[in-house]
C-alpha positions as CSV (number, residue, x, y, z in Angstrom):
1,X,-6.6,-6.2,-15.6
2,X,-6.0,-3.4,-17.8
3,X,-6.7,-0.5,-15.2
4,X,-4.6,-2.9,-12.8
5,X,-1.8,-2.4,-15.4
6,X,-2.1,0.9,-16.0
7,X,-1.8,1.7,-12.1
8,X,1.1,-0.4,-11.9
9,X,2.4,1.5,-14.5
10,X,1.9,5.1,-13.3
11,X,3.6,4.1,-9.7
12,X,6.6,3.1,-12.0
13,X,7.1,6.1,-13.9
14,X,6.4,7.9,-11.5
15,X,9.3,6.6,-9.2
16,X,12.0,6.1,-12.4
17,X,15.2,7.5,-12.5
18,X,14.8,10.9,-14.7
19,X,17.6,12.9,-16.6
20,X,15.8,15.7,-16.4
21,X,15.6,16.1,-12.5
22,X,19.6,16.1,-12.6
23,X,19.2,18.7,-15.4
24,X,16.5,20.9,-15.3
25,X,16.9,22.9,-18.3
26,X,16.5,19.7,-20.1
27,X,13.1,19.2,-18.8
28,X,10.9,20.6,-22.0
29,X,12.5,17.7,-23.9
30,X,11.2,15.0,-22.1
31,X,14.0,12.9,-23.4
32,X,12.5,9.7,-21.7
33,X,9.4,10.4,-22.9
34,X,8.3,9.7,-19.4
35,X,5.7,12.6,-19.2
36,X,4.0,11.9,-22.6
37,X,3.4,8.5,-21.3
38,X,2.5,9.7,-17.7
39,X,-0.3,11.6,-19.5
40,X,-1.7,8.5,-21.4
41,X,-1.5,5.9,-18.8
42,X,-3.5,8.8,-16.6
43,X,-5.8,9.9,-19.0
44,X,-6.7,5.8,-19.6
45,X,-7.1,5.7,-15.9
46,X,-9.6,8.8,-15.8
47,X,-11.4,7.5,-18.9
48,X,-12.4,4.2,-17.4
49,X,-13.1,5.6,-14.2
50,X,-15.2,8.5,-16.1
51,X,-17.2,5.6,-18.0
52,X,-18.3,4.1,-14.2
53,X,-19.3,7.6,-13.0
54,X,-21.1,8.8,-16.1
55,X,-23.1,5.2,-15.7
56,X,-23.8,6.3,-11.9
57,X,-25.3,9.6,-12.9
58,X,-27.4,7.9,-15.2
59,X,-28.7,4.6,-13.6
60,X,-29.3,7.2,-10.2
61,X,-31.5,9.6,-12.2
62,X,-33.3,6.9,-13.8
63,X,-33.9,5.2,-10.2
64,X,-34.3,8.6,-8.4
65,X,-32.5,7.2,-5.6
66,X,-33.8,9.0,-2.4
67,X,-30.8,7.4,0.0
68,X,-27.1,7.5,-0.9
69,X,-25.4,4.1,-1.4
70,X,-22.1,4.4,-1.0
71,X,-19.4,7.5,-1.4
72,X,-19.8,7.9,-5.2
73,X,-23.5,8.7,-4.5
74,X,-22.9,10.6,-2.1
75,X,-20.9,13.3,-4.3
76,X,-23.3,13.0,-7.2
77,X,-25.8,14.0,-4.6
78,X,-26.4,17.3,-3.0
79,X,-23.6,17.9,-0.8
80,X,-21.4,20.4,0.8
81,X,-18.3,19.9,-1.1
82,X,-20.1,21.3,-4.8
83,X,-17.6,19.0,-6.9
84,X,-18.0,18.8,-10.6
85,X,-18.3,15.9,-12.5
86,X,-14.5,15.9,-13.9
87,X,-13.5,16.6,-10.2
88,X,-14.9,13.4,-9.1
89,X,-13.8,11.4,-12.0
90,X,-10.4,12.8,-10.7
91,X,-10.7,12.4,-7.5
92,X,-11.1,8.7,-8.0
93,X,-8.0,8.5,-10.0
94,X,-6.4,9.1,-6.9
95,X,-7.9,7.1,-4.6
96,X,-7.8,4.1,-6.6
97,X,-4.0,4.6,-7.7
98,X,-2.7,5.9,-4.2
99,X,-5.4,3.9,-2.2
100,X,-5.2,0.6,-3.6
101,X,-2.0,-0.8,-5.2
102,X,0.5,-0.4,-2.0
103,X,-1.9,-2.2,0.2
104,X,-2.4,-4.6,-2.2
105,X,1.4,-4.9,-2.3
106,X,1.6,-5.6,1.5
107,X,-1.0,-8.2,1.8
108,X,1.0,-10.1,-0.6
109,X,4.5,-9.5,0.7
110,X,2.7,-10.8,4.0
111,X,1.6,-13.4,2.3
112,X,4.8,-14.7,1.2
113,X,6.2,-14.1,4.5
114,X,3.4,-16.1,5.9
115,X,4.1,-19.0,3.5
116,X,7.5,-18.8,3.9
117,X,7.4,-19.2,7.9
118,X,4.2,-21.8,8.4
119,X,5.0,-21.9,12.4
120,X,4.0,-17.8,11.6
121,X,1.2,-18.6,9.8
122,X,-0.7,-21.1,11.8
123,X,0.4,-18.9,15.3
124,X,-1.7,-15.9,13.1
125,X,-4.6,-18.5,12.3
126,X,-5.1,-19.8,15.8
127,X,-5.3,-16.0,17.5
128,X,-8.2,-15.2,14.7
129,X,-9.7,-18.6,15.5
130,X,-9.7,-18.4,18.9
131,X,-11.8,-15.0,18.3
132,X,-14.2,-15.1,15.4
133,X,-15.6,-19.2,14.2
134,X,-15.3,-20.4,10.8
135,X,-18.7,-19.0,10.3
136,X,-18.0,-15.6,10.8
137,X,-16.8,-13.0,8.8
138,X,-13.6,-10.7,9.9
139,X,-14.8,-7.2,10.7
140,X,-12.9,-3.7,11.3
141,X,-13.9,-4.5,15.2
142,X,-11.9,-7.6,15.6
143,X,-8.6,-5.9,14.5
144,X,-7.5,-4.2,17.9
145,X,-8.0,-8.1,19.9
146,X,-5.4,-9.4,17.5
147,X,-2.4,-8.5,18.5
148,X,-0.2,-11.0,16.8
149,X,-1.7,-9.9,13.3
150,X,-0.9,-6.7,13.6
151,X,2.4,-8.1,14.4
152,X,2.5,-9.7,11.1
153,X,1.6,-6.7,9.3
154,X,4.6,-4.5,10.7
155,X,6.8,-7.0,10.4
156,X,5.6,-6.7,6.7
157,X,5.9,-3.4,6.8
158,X,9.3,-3.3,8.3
159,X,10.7,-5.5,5.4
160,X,8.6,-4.2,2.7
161,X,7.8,-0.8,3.0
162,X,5.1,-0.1,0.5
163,X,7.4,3.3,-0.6
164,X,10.9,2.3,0.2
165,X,12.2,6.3,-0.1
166,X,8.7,7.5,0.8
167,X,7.8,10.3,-0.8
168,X,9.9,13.2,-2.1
169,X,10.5,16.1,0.2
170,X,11.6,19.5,-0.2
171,X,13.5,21.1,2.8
172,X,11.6,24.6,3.2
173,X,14.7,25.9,4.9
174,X,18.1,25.0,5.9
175,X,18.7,22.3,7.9
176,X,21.3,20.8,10.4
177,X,21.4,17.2,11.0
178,X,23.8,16.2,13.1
179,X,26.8,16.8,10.9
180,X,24.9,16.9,7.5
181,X,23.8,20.4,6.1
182,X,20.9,20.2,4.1
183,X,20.6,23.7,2.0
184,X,16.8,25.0,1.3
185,X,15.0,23.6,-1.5
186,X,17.2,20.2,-1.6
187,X,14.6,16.9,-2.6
188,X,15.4,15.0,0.2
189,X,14.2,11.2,0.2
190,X,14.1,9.2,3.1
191,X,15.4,5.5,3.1
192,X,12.9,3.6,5.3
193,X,14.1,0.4,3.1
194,X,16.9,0.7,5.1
195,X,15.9,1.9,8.4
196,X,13.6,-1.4,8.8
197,X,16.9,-3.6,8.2
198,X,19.9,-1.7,9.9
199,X,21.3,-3.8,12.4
200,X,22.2,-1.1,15.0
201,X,18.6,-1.0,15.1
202,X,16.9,-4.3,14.8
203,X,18.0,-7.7,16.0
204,X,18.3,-10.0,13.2
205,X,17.2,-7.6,10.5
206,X,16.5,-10.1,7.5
207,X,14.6,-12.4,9.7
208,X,10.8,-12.0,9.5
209,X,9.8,-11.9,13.2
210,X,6.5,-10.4,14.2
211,X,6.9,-11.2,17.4
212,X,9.3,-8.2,18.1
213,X,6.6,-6.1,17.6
214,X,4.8,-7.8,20.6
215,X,8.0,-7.1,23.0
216,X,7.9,-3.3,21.6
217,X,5.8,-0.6,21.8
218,X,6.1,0.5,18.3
219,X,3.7,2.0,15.8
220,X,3.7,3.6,12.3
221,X,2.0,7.6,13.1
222,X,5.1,9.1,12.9
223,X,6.2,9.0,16.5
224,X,8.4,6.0,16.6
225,X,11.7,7.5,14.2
226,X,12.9,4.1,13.5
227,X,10.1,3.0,12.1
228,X,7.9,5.6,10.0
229,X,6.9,3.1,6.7
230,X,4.2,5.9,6.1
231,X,6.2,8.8,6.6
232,X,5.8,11.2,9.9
233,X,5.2,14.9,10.7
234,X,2.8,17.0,8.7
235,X,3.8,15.2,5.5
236,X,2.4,11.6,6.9
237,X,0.9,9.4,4.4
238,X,-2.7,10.8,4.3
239,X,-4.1,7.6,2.7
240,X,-2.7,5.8,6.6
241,X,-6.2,4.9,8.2
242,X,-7.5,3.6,5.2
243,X,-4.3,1.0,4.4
244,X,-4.7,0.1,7.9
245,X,-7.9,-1.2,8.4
246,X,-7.6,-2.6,4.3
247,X,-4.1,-4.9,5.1
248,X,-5.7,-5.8,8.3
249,X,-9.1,-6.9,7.4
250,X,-8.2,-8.5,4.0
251,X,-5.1,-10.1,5.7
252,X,-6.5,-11.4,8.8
253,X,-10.0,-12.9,5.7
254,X,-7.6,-14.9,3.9
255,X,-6.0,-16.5,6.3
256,X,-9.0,-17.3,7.9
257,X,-11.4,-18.4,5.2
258,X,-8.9,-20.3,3.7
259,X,-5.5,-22.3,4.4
260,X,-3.1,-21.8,1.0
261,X,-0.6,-24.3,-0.5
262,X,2.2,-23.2,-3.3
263,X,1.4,-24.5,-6.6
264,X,2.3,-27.8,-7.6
265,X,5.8,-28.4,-7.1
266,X,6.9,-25.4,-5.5
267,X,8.7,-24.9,-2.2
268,X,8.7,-22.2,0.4
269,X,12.7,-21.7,-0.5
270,X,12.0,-21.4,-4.1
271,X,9.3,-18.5,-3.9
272,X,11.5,-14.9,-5.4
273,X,11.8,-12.3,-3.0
274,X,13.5,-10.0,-5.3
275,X,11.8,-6.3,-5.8
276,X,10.5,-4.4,-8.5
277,X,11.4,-0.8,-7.8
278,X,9.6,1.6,-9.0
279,X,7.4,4.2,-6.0
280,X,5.6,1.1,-4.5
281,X,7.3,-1.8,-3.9
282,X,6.2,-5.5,-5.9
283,X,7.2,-8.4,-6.3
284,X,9.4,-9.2,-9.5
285,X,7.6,-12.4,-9.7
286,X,3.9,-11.8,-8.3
287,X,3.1,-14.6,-5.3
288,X,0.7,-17.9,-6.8
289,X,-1.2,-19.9,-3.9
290,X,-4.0,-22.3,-4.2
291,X,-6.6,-21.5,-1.4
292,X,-8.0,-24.8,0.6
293,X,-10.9,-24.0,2.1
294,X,-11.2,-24.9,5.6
295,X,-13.8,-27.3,6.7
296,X,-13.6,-27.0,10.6
């Protein structure tokens, strides 16, 4: 819970309002004291992630481990890349910080959406049903024959977009957009909060329909303007094919395994769909369901 914190944390400072981007010259202040705490809450992150690799170095050279396991063995191994030890522990700050909280983020915005429109929920049930038996696990392959999931999940991704201004940008030369000049070296930060609820471009905006994405041809690599909740170009969200077969497969195993209730006491209308701003987008107040677990 406290590396989930502290990730939570360092996706909020980093997308807080800072004097010192309005005034430069200010910057060496750090009147927020927004980097000093950038650099704790990161240096706790690399620490506990540093503890888990040194432990791997040591329980693999006691073993003498002749096969790789998984990817963390694989760079403590012989390989072509020749990263250090602090290069790893780094690299994994970054994978689990970028990699893991926005999809985590999605899959419960989904979730709520899914709660909040049963007739949605049991339509995305009986298409994984009708595929794989209770028995069976969901794997990576059974993604591309569900159509209406992945529905769901841009639907989600419409409403929700994990980075609501995506990253920032930096125009590398001037720019003419329609009747907007944008000078070189202007931060430019693209509104996909609003693209995926303007009315001129979607029907019914505020309603969560997945079923539009059935009618359309429309997906999220950049090609499709209107809808780019991972960004497009050259600058596209390198961490895409790794969210996308995450929010599907965890998505499409919790709805399957398991049919969910509210708590005790709590309706669909009373769940919050208010947002905590910061980079990626949460939920003010985080989503509670009680998993049933399905006997047929």
């Amino acid at each position: 819970m406290e590396f989930r914190d502290l990730v939570v944390r360092a996706l909020e400072l980093v997308g807080m309002p800072n004097v010192s981007d309005f005034f430069p010259a200010l910057r060496f202040l750090d009147l927020q004291r927004f980097r000093k705490e950038n650099e704790m809450v990161w240096s706790r992150i690399i620490e506990i992630i540093g503890r888990l690799v040194d432990a791997r170095q040591i329980s693999s050279a006691d073993s003498k481990l002749e096969n790789n396991e998984d990817v963390l063995d694989s760079l403590l191994g012989e390989n072509e890349y020749d990263l250090s030890t602090d290069d790893i522990k780094h690299l994994f700050a970054d994978l689990f910080v970028a990699g893991t909280d926005t999809p985590a983020g999605t899959i419960e915005w989904a979730m709520t959406e899914l709660i909040c429109n049963p007739d949605k929920m049991v339509k995305a049930q009986s298409e994984i049903h009708s595929l794989v038996s209770s028995k069976e696990i969901i794997r990576d392959s059974d993604i591309p024959n569900l159509p209406y999931l992945q529905a769901v999940v841009k639907e989600t991704l419409r409403l929700h977009p994990p980075a609501p201004f995506l990253v920032p940008h930096v125009a590398v030369e001037d720019a003419q957009i329609e009747t907007f000049t944008v000078p070189k070296g202007t931060q430019v930060l693209v509104n996909v909060w609003s693209m995926g609820r303007d009315s001129k471009i979607w029907e019914e905006p505020e309603r969560f329909e997945p079923e539009r994405f059935l009618e359309l041809e429309l997906d999220y690599k950049g090609r499709n303007f209107e809808f780019i909740p991972f960004g497009a170009g050259r600058r596209i969200c390198p961490g895409m094919p790794l969210a996308h077969r995450m929010v599907h497969t965890v998505l499409a195993s919790l709805i399957h395994a398991f049919d969910w209730e509210l708590e005790k006491g709590v309706k669909p209308q009373d769940l919050s769909m208010n947002y905590r701003f910061a980079l990626a987008v949460h939920k003010t107040a985080p989503l509670r369901v009680v998993p049933v677990l399905r006997t047929d």
